[in-house]
N, C-alpha and C positions, 0 to 999 in steps of 0.2 A: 504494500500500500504506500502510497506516496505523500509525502507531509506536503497540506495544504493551508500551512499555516503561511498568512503574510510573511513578506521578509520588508520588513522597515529598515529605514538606510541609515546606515553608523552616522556619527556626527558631520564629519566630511564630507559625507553624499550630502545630508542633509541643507551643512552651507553652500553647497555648490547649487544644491537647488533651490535655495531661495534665494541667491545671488540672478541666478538666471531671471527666475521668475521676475523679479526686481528691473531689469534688462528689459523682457519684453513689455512688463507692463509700461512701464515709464519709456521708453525708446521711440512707438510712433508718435505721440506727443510731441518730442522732442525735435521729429521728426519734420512733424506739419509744421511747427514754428518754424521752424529755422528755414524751411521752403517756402512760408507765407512773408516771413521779412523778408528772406536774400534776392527771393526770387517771383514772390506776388502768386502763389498756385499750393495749394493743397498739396500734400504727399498722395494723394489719390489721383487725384489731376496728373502728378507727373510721373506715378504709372500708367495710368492708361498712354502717355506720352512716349516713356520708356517702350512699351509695346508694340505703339506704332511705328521705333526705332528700326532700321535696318531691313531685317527681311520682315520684320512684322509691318512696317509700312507700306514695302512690297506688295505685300499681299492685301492690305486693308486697300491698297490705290485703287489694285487689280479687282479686286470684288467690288468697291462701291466708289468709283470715281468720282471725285470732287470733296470725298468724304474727310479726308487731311486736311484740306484748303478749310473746311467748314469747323472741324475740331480750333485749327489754328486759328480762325475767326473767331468765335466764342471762348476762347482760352485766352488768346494773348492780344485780340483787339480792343481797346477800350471803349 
């Protein structure tokens, strides 16, 4: 039979994973700001951005033409 008792993490694990947790929670925050002062756009905004980088914009051209010009319009038009 096989022990199906928890295994709780030694202290060490422990701080490492609230260390972590601490990271993600606090880290997008930190995130949006510093992309809403430096650069005027949400961290959401500048993934969808990110996305349509490179070959992801390739492909966004290719499937809905005009579709980038209109993002970049409503993003970074005033």
């Amino acid at each position: 039979m096989t022990d199906t008792a928890p295994h709780w993490l030694d202290a060490e694990e422990k701080a490492t994973w609230r260390a972590l947790t601490g990271v993600l929670i606090r880290l997008p925050a930190a995130l949006d700001s510093q992309l809403r002062r430096d650069a005027g756009i949400s961290h959401f905004e500048y993934q969808v951005l990110a996305v349509l980088t490179d070959a992801g914009r390739e492909k966004a051209e290719a499937t809905a033409p005009g579709h980038v010009a209109e993002v970049r319009r409503l993003v970074f038009t005033p």
